[in-house]
Jmol script that loads the backbone (N, CA, C; Angstrom):
load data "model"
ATOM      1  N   UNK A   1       0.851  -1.200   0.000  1.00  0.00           N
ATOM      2  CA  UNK A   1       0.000   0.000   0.000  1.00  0.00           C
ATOM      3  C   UNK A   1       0.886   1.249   0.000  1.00  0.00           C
ATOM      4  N   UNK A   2       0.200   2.170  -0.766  1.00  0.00           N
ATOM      5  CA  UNK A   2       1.275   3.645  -0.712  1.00  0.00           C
ATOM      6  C   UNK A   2       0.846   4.525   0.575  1.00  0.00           C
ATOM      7  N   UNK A   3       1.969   4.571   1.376  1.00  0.00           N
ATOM      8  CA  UNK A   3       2.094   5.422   2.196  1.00  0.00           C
ATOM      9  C   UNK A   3       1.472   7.072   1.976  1.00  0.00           C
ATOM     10  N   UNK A   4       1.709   7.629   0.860  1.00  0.00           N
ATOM     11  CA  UNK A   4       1.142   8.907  -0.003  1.00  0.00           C
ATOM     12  C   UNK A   4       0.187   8.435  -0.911  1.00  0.00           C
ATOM     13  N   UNK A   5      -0.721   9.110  -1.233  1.00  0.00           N
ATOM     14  CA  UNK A   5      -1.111   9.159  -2.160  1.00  0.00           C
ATOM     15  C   UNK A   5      -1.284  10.792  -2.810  1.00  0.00           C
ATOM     16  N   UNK A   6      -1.102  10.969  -4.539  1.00  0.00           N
ATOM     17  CA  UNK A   6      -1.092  12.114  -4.923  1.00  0.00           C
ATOM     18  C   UNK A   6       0.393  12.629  -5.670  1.00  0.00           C
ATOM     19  N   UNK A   7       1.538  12.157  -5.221  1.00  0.00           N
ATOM     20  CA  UNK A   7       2.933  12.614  -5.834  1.00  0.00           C
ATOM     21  C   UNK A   7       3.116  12.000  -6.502  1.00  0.00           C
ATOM     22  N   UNK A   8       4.153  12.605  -7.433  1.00  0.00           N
ATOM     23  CA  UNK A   8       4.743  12.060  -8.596  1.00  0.00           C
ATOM     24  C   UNK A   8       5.179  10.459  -8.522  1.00  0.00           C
ATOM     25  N   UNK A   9       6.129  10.855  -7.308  1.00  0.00           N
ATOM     26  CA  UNK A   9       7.177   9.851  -6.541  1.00  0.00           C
ATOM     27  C   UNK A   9       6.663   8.435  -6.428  1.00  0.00           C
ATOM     28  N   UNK A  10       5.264   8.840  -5.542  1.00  0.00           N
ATOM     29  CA  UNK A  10       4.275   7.733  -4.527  1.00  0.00           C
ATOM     30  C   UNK A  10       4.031   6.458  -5.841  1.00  0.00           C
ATOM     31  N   UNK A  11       4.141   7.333  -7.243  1.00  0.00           N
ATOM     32  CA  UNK A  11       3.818   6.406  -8.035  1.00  0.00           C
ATOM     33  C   UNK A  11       4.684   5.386  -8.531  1.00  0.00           C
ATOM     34  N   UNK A  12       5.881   5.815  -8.308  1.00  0.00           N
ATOM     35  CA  UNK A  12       7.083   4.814  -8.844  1.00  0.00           C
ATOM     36  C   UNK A  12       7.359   3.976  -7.405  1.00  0.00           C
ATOM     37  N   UNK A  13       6.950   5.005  -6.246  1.00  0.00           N
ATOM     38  CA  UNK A  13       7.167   3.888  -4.809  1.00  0.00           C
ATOM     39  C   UNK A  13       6.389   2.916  -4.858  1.00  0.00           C
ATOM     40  N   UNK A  14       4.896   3.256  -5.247  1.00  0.00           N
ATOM     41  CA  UNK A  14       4.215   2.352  -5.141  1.00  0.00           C
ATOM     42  C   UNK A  14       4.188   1.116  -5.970  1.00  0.00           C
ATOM     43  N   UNK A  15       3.515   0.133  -6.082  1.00  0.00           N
ATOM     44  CA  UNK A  15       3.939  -1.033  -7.125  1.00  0.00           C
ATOM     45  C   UNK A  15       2.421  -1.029  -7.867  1.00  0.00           C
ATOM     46  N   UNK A  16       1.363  -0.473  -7.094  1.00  0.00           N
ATOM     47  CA  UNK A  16      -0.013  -0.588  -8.029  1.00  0.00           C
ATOM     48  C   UNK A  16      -0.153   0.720  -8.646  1.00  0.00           C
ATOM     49  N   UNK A  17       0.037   1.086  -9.594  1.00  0.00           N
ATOM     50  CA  UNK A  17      -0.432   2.924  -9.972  1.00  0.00           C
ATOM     51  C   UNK A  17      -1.585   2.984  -9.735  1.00  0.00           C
ATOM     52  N   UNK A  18      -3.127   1.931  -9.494  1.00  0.00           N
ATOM     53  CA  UNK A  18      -4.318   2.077  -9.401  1.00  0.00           C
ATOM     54  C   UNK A  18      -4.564   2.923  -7.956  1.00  0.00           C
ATOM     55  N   UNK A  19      -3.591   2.992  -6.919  1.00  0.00           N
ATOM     56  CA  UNK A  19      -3.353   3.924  -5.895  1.00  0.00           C
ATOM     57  C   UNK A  19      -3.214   4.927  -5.843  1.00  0.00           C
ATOM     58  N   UNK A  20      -2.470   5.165  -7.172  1.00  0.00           N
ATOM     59  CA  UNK A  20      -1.919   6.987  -7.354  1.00  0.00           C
ATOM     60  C   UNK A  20      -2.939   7.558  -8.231  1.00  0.00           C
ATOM     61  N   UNK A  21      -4.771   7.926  -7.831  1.00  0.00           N
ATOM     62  CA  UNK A  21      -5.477   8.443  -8.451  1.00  0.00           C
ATOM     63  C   UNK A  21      -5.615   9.991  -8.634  1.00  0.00           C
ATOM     64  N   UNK A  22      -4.702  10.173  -7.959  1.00  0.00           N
ATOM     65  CA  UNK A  22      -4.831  11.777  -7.582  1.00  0.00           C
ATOM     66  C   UNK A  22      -3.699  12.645  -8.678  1.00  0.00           C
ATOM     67  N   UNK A  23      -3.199  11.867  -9.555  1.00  0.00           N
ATOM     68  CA  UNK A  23      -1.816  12.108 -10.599  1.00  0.00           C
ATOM     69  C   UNK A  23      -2.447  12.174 -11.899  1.00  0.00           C
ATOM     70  N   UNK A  24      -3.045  12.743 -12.215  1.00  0.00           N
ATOM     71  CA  UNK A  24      -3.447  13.327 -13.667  1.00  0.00           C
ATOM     72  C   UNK A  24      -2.497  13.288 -14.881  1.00  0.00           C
ATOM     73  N   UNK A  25      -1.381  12.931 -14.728  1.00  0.00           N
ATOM     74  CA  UNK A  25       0.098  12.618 -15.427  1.00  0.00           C
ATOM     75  C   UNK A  25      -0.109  10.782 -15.899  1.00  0.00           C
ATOM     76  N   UNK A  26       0.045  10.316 -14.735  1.00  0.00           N
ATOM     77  CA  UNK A  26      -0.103   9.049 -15.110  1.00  0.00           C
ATOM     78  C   UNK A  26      -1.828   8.318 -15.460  1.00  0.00           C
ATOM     79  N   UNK A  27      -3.044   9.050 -15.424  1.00  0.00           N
ATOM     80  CA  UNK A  27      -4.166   8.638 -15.836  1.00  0.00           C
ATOM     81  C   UNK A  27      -4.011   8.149 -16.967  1.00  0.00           C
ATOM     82  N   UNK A  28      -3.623   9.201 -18.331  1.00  0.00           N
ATOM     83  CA  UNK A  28      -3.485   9.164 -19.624  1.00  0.00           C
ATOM     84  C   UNK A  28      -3.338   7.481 -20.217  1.00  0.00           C
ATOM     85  N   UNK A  29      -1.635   7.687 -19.629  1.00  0.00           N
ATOM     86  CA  UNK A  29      -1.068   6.270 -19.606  1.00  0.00           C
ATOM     87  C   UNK A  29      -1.133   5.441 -19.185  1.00  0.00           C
ATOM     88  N   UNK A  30      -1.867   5.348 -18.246  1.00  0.00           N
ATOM     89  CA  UNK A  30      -2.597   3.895 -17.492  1.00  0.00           C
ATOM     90  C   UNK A  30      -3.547   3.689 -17.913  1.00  0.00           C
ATOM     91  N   UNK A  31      -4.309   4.271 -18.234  1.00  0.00           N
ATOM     92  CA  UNK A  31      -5.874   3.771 -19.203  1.00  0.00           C
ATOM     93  C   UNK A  31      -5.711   2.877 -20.480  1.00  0.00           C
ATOM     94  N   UNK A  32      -4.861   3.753 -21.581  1.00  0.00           N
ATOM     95  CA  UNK A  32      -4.682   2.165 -22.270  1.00  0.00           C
ATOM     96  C   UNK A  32      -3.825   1.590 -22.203  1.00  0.00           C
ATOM     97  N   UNK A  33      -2.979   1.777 -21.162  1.00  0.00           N
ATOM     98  CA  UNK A  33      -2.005   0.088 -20.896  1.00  0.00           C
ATOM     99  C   UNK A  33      -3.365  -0.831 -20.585  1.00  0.00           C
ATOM    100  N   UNK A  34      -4.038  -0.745 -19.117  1.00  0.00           N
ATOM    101  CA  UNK A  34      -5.034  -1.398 -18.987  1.00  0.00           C
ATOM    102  C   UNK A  34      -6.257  -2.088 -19.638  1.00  0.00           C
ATOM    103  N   UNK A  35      -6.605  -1.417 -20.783  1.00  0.00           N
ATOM    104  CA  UNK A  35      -7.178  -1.719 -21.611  1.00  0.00           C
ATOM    105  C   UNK A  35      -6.393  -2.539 -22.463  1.00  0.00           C
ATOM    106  N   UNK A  36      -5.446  -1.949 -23.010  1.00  0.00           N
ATOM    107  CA  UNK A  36      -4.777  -3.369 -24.046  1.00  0.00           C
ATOM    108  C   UNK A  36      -4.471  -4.601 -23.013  1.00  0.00           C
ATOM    109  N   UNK A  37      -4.326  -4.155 -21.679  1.00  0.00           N
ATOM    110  CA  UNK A  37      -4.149  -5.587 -21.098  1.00  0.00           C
ATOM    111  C   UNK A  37      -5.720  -6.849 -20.897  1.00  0.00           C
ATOM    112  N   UNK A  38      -6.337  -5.593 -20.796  1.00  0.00           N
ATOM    113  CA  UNK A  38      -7.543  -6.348 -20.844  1.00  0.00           C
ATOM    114  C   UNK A  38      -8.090  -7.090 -21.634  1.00  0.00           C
ATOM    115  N   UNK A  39      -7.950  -6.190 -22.865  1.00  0.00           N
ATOM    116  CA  UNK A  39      -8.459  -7.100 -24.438  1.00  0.00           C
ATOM    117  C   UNK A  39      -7.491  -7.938 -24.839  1.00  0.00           C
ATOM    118  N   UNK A  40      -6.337  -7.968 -24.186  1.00  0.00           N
ATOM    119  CA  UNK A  40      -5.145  -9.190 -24.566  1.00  0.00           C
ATOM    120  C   UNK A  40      -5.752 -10.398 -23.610  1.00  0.00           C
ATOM    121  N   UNK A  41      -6.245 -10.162 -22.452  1.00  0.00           N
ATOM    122  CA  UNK A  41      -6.674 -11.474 -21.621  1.00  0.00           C
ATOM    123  C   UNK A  41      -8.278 -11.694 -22.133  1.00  0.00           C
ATOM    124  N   UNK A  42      -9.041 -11.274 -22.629  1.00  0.00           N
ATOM    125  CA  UNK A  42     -10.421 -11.462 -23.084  1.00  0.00           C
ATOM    126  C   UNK A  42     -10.313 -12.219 -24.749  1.00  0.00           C
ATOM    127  N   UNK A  43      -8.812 -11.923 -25.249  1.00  0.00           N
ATOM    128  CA  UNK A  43      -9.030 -12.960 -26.544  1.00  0.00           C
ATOM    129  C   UNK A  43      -8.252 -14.274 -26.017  1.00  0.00           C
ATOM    130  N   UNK A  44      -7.547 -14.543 -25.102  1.00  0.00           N
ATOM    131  CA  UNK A  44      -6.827 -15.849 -24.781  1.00  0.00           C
ATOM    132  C   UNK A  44      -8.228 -16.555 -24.311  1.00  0.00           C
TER     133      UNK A  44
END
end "model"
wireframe off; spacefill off
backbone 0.3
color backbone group
């Protein structure tokens, strides 16, 4: 669990980014990683 939530930092400390919701930086890029991960496990 992240000790912070909200910093840049908290996000590379942390190991889940789904914690660091408060980072408008990393939203962008976590949305479709997640999604391509998703539709990669929904065609296996």
């Amino acid at each position: 669990m992240c000790q912070q939530v909200g910093g840049t930092g908290t996000c590379f400390t942390c190991g889940d980014k789904h914690m660091c919701n408060d980072t408008p930086s990393h939203v962008p890029m976590s949305i479709p990683i997640l999604l391509a991960l998703i539709g990669f496990l929904l065609k296996n």
